[in-house]
PALUM-530500 format. One record per residue (C-alpha): residue in one letter; x negated, y negated, z. Coordinates in steps of 0.25 Angstrom, whole numbers, plus 5000, padded with zeros to 4 digits. Example, Ala and Ser with C-alpha at 12.3 -4.5 7.8 and 13.67 -1.06 7.14 Angstrom:
BEGIN
<'a'; <4951; 5018; 5031>>
<'s'; <4945; 5004; 5029>>
% end
This chain:
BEGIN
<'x'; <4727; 5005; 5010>>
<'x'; <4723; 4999; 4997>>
<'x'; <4710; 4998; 4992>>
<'x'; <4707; 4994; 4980>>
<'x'; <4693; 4998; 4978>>
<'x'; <4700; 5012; 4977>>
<'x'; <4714; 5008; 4970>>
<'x'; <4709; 4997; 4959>>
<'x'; <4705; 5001; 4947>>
<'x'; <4689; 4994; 4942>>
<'x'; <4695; 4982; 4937>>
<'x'; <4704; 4978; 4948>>
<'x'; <4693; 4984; 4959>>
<'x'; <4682; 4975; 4954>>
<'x'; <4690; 4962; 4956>>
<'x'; <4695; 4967; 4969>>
<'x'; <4679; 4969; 4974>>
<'x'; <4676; 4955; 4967>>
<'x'; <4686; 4949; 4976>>
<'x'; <4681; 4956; 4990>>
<'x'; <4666; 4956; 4987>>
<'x'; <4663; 4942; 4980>>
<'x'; <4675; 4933; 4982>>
<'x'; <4674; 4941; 4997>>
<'x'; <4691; 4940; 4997>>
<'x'; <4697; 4949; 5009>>
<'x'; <4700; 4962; 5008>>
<'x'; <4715; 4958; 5011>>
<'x'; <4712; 4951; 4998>>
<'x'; <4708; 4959; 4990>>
<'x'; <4720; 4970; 4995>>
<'x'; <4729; 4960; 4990>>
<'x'; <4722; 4957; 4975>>
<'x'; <4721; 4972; 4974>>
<'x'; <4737; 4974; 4978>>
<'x'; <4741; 4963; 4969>>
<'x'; <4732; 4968; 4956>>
<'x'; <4736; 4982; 4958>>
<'x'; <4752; 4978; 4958>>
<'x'; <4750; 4969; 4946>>
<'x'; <4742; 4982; 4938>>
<'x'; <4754; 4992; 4943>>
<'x'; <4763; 4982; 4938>>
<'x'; <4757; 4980; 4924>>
<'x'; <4756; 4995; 4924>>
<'x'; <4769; 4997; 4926>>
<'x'; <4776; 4988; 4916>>
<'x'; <4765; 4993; 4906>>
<'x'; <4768; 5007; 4907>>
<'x'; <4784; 5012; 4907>>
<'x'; <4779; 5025; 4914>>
<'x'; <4776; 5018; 4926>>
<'x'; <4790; 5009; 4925>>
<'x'; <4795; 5019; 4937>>
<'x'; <4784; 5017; 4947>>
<'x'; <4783; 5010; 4958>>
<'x'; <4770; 5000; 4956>>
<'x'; <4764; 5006; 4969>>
<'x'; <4763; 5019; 4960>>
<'x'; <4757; 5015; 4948>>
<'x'; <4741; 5016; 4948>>
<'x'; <4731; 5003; 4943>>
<'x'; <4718; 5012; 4942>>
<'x'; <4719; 5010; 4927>>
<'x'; <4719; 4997; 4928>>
<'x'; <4707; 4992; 4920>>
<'x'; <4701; 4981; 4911>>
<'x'; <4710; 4982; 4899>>
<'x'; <4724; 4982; 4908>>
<'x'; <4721; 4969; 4914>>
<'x'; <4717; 4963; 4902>>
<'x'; <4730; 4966; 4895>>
<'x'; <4737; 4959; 4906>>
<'x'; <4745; 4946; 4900>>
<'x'; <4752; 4935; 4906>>
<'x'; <4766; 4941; 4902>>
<'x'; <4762; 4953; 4913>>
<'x'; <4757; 4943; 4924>>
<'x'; <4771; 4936; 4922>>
<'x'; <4779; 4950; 4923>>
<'x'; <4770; 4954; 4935>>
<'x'; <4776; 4941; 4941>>
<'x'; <4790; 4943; 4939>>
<'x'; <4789; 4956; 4943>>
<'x'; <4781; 4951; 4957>>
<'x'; <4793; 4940; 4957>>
<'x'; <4806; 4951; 4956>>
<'x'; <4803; 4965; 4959>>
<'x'; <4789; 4965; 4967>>
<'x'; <4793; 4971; 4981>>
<'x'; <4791; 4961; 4989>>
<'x'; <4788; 4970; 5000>>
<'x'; <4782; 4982; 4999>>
<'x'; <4783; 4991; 5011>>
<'x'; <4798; 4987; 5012>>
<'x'; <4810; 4993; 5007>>
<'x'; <4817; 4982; 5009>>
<'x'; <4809; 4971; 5002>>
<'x'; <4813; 4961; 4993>>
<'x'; <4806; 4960; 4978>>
<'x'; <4799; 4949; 4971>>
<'x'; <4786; 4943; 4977>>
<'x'; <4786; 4928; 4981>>
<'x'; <4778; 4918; 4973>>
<'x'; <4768; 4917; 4984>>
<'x'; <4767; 4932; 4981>>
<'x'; <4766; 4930; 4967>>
<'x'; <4758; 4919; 4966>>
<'x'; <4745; 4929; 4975>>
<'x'; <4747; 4940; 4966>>
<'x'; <4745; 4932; 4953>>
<'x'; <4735; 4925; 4959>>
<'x'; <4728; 4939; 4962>>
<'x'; <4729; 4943; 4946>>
<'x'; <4724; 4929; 4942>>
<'x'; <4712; 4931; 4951>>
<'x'; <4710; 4946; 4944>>
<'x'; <4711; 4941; 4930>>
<'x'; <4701; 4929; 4933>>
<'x'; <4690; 4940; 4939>>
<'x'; <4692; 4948; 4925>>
<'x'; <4690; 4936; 4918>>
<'x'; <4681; 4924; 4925>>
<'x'; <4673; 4936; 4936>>
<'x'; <4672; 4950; 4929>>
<'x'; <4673; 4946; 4915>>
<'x'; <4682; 4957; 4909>>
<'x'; <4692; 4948; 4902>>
<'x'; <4689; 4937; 4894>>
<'x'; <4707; 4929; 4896>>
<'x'; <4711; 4929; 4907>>
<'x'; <4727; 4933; 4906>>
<'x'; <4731; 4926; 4919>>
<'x'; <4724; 4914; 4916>>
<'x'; <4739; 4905; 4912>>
<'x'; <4746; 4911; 4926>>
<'x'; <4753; 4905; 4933>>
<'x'; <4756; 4908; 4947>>
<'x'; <4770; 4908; 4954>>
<'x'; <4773; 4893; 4958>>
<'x'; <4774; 4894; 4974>>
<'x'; <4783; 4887; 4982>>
<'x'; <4774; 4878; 4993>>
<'x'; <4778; 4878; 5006>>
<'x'; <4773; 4871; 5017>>
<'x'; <4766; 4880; 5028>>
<'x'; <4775; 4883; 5040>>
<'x'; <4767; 4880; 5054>>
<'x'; <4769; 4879; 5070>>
<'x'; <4773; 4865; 5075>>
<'x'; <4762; 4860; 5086>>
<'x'; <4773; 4865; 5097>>
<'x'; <4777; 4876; 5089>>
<'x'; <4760; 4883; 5091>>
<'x'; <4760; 4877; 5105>>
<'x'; <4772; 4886; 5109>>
<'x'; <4767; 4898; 5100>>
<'x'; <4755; 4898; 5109>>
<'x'; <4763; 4895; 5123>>
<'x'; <4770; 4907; 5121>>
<'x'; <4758; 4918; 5119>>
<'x'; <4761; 4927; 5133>>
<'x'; <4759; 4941; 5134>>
<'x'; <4751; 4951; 5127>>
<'x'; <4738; 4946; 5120>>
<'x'; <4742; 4932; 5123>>
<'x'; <4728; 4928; 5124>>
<'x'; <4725; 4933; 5109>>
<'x'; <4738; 4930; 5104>>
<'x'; <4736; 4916; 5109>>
<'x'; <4723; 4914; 5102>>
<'x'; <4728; 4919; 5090>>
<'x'; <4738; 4910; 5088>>
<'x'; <4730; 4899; 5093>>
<'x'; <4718; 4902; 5081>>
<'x'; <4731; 4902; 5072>>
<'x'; <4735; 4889; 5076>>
<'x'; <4723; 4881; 5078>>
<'x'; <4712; 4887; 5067>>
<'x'; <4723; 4891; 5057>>
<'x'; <4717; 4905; 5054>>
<'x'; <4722; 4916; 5044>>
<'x'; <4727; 4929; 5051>>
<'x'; <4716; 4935; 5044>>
<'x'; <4706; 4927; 5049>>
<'x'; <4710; 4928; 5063>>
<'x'; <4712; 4943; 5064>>
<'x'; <4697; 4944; 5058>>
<'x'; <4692; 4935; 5069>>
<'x'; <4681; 4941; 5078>>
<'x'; <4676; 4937; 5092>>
<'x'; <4661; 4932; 5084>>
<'x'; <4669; 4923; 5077>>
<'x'; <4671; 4914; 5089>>
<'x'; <4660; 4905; 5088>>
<'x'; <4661; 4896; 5101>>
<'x'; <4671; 4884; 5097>>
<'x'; <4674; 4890; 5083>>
<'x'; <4679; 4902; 5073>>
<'x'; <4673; 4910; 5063>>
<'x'; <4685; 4912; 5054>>
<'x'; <4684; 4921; 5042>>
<'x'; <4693; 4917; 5031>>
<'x'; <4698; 4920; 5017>>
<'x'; <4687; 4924; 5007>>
<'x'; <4679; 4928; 5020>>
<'x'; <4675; 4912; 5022>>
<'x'; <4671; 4910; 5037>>
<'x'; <4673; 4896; 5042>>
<'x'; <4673; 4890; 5054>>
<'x'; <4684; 4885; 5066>>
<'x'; <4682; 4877; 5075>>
<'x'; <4689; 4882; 5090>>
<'x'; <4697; 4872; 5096>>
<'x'; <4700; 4873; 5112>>
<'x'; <4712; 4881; 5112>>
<'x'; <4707; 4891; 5101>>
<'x'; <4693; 4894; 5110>>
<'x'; <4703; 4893; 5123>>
<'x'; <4713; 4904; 5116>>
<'x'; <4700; 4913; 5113>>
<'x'; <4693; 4913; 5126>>
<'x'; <4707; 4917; 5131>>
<'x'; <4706; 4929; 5122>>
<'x'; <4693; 4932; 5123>>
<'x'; <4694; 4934; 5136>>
<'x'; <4704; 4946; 5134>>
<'x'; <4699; 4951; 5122>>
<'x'; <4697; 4967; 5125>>
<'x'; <4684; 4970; 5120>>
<'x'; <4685; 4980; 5109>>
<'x'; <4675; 4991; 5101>>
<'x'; <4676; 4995; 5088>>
<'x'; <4676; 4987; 5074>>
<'x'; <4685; 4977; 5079>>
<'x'; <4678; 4973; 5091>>
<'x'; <4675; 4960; 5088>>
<'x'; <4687; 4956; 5084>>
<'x'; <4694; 4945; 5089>>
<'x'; <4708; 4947; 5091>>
<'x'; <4713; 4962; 5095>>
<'x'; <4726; 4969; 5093>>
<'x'; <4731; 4978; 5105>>
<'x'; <4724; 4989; 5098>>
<'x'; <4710; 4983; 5099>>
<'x'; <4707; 4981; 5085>>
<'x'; <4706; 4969; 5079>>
<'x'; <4719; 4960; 5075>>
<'x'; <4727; 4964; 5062>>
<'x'; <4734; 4952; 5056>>
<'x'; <4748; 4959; 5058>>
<'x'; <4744; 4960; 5073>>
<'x'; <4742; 4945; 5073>>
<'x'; <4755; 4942; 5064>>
<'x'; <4765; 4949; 5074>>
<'x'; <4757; 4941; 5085>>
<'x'; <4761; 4928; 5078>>
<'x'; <4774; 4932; 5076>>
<'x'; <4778; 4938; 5090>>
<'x'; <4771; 4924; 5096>>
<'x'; <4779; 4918; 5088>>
<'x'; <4791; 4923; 5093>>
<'x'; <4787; 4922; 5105>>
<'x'; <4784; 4908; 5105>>
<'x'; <4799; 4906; 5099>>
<'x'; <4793; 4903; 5086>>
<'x'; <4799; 4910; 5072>>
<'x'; <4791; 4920; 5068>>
<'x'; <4795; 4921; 5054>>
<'x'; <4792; 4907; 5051>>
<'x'; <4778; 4908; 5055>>
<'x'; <4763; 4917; 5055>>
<'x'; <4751; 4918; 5058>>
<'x'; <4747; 4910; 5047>>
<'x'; <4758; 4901; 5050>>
<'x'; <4751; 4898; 5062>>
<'x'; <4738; 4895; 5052>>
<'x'; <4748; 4884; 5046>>
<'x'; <4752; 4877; 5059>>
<'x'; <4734; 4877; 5061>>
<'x'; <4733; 4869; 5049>>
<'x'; <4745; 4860; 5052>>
<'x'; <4743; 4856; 5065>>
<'x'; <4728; 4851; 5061>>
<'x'; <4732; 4844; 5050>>
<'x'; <4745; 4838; 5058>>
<'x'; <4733; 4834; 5070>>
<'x'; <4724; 4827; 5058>>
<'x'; <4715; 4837; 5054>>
<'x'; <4709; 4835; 5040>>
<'x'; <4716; 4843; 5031>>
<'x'; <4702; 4848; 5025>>
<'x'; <4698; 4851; 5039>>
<'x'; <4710; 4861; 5041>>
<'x'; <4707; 4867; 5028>>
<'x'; <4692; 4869; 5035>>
<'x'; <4700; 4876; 5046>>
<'x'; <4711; 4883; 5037>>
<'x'; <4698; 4891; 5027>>
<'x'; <4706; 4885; 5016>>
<'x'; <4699; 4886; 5002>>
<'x'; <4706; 4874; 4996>>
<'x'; <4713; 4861; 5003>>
<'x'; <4725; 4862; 4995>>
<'x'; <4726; 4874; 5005>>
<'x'; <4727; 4865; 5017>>
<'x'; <4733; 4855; 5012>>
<'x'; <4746; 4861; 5011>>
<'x'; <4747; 4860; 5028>>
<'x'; <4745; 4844; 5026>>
<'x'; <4760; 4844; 5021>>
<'x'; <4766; 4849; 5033>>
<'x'; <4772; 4837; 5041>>
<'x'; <4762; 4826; 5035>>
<'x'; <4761; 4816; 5043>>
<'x'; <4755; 4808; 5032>>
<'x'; <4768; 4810; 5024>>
<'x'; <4776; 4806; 5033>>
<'x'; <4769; 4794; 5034>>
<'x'; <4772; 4793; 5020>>
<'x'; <4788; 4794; 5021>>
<'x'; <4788; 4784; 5031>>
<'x'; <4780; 4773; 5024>>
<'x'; <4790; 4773; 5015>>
<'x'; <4798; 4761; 5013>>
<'x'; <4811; 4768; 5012>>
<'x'; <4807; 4774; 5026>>
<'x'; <4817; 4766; 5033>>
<'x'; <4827; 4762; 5025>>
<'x'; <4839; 4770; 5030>>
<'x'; <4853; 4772; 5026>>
<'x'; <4862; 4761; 5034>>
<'x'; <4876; 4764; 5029>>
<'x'; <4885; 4756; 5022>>
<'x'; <4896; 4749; 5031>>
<'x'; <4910; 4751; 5026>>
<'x'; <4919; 4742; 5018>>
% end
């Protein structure tokens, strides 16, 4: 179990604390900052010092980390650290047989984490006056378009819940597909957050907001509610339960998806729980939503975020492709001679 208020030296531990007390990010979050800063350090260590050459980076100790190491980092160590991310990071780490070299998507995260470190030293706390990130670029990522369930395709998913916890399976996957929630968000969900016709969702960045319940969602809860077992103890409000009683873990709910899934004769490799969050958004906008409204619904910071859904099977631009006037001008052949 990491925790970096014991495992972080003062300069790393006080950015961590900025991020879970001011900006109030997750702790899941913050876990991730700390992972990505102390790989980083233990890597610059270890090209730094040829002692440490025959270490394995788990091994190598960043309590001694402090103001004056951080400051002498330069770009030419940011783009060493990247190459070194890009060919020989394990890309996973409890496996022995893992391939190496982290995607860009990958890459992209744990740069954006050191940029956001090095910004706190120089714009928040103050302790360095250049910033020696300022000029870096991240890795360019390849945009793809997010993968979602057809209209018959989430019909037939929810057709084929049977069995056990059908009723809170059902109502799972029916939140998923009609509110668009984050895993996170649905497995933090407690029985107050019902609210007669509407949610309480608590999102990224702890931001609550607001959704309204439509007739299937309140259906698909009263069904469960009504087999809830009551519960004592700390999670006894929660909303959804595993078999154990204690309130559902995200990888409870992802082998749920996945065995529905199967069930429903759907490929479960393609899609996820937060595949489902994409069909959500892709069926409202399909059915004439306002792309600002399903940003509303989402928890999206910025549009651009949303936007991306508007470019899944478009009407409008197919429209476009047949108002033009080449549409129908078709090859007739040429007869023979």
């Amino acid at each position: 179990m990491n925790n970096y208020r014991i495992e972080s030296p003062p300069i790393l531990r006080d950015f961590l604390a900025y991020h879970e007390t001011i900006k109030a990010h997750s702790k899941r979050t913050v876990d991730e900052y700390f992972l990505d800063l102390r790989n980083f350090f233990r890597y610059l260590k270890q090209v730094r010092d040829p002692s440490l050459a025959g270490c394995a980076l788990d091994e190598i100790d960043i309590m001694d980390v402090d103001l004056e190491f951080v400051a002498s980092v330069t770009l030419t160590d940011i783009y060493g650290y990247m190459t070194y991310l890009s060919r020989d990071r394990v890309r996973h780490q409890n496996s022995s047989r893992s391939d190496y070299g982290l995607n860009a998507a990958s890459r992209a995260r744990k740069i954006a984490t050191i940029r956001s470190f090095y910004n706190y030293l120089t714009n928040k706390a103050h302790l360095l006056r250049e910033n020696p990130v300022k000029d870096l670029d991240s890795p360019k990522i390849k945009k793809e378009l997010p993968k979602y369930l057809t209209l018959d395709e989430s019909i037939r998913l929810l057709s084929a819940v049977d069995g056990k916890n059908q009723e809170r399976d059902y109502c799972i996957l029916t939140l998923f597909l009609n509110c668009g929630l984050r895993i996170s968000e649905l497995v933090n969900l407690d029985c107050k957050d019902i609210q007669e016709d509407a949610l309480r969702v608590l999102g990224k960045g702890n931001k609550v907001r607001i959704l309204y319940l439509n007739d299937a969602c309140q259906d698909a809860l009263k069904r469960y509610l009504a087999v809830r077992r009551p519960i004592t103890g700390r999670d006894a409000d929660a909303l959804f339960l595993s078999s154990q009683n204690e309130r559902i873990s995200r990888s409870t709910v992802h082998a749920m998806v996945k065995k529905r899934l199967l069930e429903a004769g759907l490929d479960a490799r393609e899609y996820s729980s937060h595949k489902l969050r994409h069909t959500a958004a892709t069926l409202m906008l399909q059915n004439g939503v306002d792309v600002r409204a399903v940003q509303e619904v989402l928890g999206h910071d910025h549009l651009n975020t949303t936007e991306i859904y508007t470019h899944i099977d478009n009407d409008a631009l197919r429209t476009a492709a047949k108002a033009n006037p080449l549409s129908h001008v078709k090859n007739k052949g040429k007869s023979g001679t």
